[in-house]
C-alpha positions in Angstrom: 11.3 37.9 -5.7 13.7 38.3 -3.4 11.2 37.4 -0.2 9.8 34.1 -1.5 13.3 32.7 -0.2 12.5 33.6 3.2 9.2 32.1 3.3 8.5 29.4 5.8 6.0 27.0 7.4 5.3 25.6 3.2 4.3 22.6 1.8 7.7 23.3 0.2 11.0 22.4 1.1 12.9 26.2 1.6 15.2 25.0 -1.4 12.9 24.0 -4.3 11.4 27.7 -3.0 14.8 29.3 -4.2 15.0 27.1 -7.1 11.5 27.8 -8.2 12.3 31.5 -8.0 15.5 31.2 -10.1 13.1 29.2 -12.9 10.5 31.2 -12.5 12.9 34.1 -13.6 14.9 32.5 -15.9 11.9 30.7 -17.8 10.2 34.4 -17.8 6.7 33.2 -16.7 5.4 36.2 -17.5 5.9 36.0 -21.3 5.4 31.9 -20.9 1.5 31.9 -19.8 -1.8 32.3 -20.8 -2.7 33.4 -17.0 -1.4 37.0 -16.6 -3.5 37.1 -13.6 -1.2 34.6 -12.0 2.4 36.3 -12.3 0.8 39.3 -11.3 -0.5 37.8 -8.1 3.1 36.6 -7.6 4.3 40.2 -7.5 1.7 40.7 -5.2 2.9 38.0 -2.9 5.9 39.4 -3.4 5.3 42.8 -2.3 2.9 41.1 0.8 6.2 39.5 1.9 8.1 42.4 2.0 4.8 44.0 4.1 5.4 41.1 6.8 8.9 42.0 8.1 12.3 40.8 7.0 12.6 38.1 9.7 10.7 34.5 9.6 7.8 34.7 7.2 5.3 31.9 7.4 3.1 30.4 4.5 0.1 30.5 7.2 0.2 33.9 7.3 -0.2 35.0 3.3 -3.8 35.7 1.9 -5.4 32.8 0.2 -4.6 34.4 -3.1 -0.7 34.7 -2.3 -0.9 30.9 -1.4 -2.7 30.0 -4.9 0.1 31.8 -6.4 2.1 30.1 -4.6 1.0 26.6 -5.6 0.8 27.8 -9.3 4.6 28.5 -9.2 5.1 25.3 -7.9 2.4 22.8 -10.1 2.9 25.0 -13.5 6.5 25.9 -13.4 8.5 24.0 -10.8 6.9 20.4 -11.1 6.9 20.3 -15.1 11.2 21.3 -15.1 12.2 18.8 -12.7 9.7 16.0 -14.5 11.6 17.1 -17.9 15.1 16.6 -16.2 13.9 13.5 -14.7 12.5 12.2 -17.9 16.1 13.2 -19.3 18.0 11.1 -16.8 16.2 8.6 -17.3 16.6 8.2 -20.9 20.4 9.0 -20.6 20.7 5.6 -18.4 18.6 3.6 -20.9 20.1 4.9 -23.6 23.7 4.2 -21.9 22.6 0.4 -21.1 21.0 0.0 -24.6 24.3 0.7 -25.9 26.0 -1.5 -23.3 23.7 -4.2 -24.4 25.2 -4.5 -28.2 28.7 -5.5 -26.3 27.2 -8.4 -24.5 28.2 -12.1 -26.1 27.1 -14.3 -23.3 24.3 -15.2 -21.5 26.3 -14.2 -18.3 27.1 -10.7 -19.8 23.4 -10.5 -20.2 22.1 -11.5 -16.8 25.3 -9.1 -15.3 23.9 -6.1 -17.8 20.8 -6.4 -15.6 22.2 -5.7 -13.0 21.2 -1.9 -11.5 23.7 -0.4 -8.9 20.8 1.4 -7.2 17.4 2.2 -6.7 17.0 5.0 -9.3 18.1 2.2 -12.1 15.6 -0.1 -10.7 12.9 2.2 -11.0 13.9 3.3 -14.4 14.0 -0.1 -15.5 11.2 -1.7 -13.1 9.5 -2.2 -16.8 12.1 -3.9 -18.7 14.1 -7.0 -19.1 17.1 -8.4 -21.1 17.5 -10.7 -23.4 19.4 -14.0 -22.2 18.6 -16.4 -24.9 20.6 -15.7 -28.3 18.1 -15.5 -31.0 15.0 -14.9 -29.1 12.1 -15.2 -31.5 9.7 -12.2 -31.6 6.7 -13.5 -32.2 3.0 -12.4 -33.6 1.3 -14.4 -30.8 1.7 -15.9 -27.5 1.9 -19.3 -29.0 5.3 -21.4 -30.2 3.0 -22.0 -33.9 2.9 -17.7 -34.1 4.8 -16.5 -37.1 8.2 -15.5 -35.9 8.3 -11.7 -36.7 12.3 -11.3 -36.2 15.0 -12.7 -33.9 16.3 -10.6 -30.7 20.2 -10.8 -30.1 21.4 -11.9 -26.5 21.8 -8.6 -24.5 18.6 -7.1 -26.0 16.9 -4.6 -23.7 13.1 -5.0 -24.1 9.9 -2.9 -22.4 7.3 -5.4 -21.3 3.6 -4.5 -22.1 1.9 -7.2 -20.7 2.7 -10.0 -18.5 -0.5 -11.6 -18.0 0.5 -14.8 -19.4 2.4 -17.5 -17.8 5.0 -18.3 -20.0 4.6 -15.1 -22.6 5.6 -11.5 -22.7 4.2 -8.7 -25.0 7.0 -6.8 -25.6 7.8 -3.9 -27.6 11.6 -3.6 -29.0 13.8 -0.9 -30.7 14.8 -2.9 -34.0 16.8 -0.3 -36.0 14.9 3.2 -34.7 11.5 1.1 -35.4 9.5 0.0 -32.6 7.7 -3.4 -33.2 5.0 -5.2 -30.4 5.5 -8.7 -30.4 5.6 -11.9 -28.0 8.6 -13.7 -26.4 9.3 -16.6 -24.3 9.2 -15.7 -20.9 12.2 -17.9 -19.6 14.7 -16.6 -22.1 14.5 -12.9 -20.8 15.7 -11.7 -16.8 14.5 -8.8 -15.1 16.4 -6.0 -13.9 17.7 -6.6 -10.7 
């Protein structure tokens, strides 16, 4: 595939066309499908490269079928690896704040753990928020009379599921591997920031 490279005028940046072609290569796509159609048109596109010329080679000028392989590199083998290392980033930082969050002994610590040093953080938190009151009572309802399920410790990092209330979130929490739904007081938690 060593023309794909050269390809230009793409919906595609030049580079994720190199990187495509190195996972495309190294995941075997071949063996990896149930289109064998598809891989075969890449050899085609491939070979209709190599038929252009070795100079500029523009994505305009490829046969509708070379461009559908094209886009099937890019939707089926491309798109799903880098959404499986972004997933993977992701839950390295939340992993690394959740077990920042165990450390924190003051509200203060809590509202500072909330604190994201970029945009990235704030996206992978844009969901979440941290505990700031000590004891936070998970509770079975949106209500102060709702059975109190368990008590949160300060510096708890919780996903919000709905915020539709005024002074209520439906939360979900990690309490020792389980995940439990419950309801907390609004003004006891921050946002990530």
């Amino acid at each position: 595939m060593g023309a794909l490279p050269r390809l230009t005028g793409t919906p595609f940046d030049p580079e994720l066309i190199r990187q495509a072609v190195a996972i495309a290569q190294h995941a075997g796509y071949r063996e990896k499908t149930g289109h064998a159609e598809i891989p075969e048109e890449l050899a085609a596109v491939e070979a209709e490269l190599n038929r252009l010329g070795q100079g500029g080679l523009d994505f305009s000028s490829l046969s509708e079928s070379g461009r559908r392989a094209l886009a099937w590199l890019f939707y089926w083998i491309v798109l799903p690896f880098l959404m499986n290392m972004a997933a993977a980033m992701a839950l390295e930082r939340f992993s690394e704040r959740a077990a920042v969050s165990e450390g924190v002994t003051t509200p203060h610590g809590a509202k500072m753990l909330a604190r994201c040093s970029n945009e990235l953080e704030r996206e992978i938190f844009a969901g979440c928020r941290v505990v700031t009151g000590d004891g936070l009572r998970l509770r079975a309802g949106p209500s102060m009379k709702a059975k109190v399920m368990t008590n949160l410790p300060l510096g708890k990092i919780i996903v919000v599921l709905d915020s539709s209330e005024r002074a209520w979130l439906l939360v979900e929490v990690d309490i020792e591997g389980d995940r439990i739904e419950g309801w907390v007081a609004r003004r006891y938690t921050t946002k990530f920031r």
